[in-house]
C-alpha positions as CSV (number, residue, x, y, z in Angstrom):
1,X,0.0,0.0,0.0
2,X,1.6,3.5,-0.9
3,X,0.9,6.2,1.6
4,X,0.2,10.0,-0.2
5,X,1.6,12.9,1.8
6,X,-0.6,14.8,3.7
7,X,-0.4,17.9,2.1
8,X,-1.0,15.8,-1.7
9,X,-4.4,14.5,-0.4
10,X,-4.8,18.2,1.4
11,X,-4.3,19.8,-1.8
12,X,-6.8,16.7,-4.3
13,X,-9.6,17.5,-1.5
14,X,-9.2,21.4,-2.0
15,X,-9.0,21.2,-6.1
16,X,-12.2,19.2,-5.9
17,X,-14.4,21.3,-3.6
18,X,-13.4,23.5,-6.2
19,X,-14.7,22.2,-9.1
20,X,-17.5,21.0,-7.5
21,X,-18.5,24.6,-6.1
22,X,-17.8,26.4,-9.8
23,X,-20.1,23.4,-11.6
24,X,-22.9,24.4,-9.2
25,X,-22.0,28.0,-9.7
26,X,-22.4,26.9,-13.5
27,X,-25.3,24.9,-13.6
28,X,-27.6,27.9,-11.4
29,X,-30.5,29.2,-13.3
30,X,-30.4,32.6,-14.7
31,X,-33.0,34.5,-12.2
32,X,-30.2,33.5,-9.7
33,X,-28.3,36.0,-10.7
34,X,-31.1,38.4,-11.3
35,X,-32.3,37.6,-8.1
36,X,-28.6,38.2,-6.6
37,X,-28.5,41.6,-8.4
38,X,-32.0,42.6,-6.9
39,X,-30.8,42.0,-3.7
40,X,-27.6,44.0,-3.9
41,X,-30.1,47.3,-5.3
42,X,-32.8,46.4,-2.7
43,X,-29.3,46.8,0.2
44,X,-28.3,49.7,-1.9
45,X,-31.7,51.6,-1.6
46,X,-32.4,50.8,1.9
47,X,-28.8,52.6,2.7
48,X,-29.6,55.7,1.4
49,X,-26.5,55.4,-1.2
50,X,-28.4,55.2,-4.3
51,X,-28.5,59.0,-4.8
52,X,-32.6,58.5,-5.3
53,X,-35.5,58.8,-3.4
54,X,-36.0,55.5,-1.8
55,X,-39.8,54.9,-3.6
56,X,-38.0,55.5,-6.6
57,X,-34.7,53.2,-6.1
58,X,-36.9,50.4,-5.3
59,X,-38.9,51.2,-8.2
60,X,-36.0,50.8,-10.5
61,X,-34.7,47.9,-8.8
62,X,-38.1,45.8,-9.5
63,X,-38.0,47.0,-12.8
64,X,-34.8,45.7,-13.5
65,X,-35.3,42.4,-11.7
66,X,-38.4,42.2,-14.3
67,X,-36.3,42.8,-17.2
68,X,-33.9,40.6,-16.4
69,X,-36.4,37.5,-15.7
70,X,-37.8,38.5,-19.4
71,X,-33.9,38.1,-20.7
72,X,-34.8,41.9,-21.8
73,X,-32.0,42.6,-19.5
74,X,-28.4,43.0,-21.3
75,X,-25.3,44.8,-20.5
76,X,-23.6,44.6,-24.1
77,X,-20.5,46.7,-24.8
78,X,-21.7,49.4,-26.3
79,X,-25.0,49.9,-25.2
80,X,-24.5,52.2,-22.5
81,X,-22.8,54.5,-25.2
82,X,-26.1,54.3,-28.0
83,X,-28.4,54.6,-25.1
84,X,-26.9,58.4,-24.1
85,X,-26.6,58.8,-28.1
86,X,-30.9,58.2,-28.6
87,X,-31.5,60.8,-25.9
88,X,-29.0,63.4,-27.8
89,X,-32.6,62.7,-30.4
90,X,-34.6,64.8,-28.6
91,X,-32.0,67.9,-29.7
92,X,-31.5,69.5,-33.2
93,X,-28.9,71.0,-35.3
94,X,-25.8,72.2,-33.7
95,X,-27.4,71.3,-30.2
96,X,-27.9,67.7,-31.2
97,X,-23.9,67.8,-32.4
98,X,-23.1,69.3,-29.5
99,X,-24.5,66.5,-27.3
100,X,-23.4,63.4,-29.4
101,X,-19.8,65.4,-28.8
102,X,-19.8,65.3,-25.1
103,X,-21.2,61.2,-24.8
104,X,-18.3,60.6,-27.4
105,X,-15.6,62.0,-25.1
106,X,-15.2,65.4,-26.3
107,X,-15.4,68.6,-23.6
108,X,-14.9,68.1,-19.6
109,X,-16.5,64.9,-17.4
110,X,-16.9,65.3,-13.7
111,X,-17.3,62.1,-11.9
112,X,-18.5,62.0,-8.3
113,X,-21.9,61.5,-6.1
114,X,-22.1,65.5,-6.1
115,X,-22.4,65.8,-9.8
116,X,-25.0,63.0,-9.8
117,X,-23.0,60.5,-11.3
118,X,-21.2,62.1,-14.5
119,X,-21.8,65.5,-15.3
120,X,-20.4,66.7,-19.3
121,X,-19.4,70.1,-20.3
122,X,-18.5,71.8,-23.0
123,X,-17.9,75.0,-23.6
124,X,-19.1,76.6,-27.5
125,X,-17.8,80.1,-28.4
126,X,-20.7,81.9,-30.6
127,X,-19.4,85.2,-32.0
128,X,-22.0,87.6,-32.2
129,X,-23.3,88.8,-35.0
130,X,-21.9,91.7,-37.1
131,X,-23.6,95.0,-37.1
């Protein structure tokens, strides 16, 4: 009989707790995570941290717990980016230009709770008109 180090069989029962934890992790139904990602935004509102009114952070939260259970729900690269470019829409003209400027990266961006999340600037110089 050959005797494995303490340490070897140590290390086998570690490996497979593992792989046994990341093929349940795996196997979990979608909603878990939904469900997971509700709770974090129900915690979230109830803290006061959400920088909303706390009818209206819970409100959101359900609503995205709802989506997501539809598989309406998707965080795609470059969504975030085309959903601030359809609400530059509502402008026209040089307005509309100057918003789809400021979401593409152009002017200044202030980050913090204070400015509401991001705040974008930019500055245009009109001369006025000649006399």
């Amino acid at each position: 009989m050959t005797k494995i180090p303490t340490s070897l069989r140590q290390l086998t029962l570690v490996v497979l707790t593992t792989l046994v934890g990341a093929t349940g992790a795996l196997a979990a139904p979608p909603n878990a995570s939904a469900e997971a990602r509700y709770q974090r935004d129900l915690a979230r509102c109830n803290s006061g941290q959400s920088n909303q009114t706390t009818a209206t952070c819970l409100r959101e939260a359900g609503s995205a717990l709802a989506e997501a259970q539809r598989g309406t729900l998707r965080n795609e690269p470059g969504q975030y980016q085309a959903n601030a470019l359809r609400r530059c829409e509502v402008h026209q003209g040089t307005e509309r230009a100057a918003c789809e400027a400021r979401i593409l990266g152009q002017g200044d961006i202030t980050r913090g709770a204070q400015a509401g999340g991001l705040l974008r600037q930019s500055i245009t110089v009109t001369p006025p008109p000649a006399n």
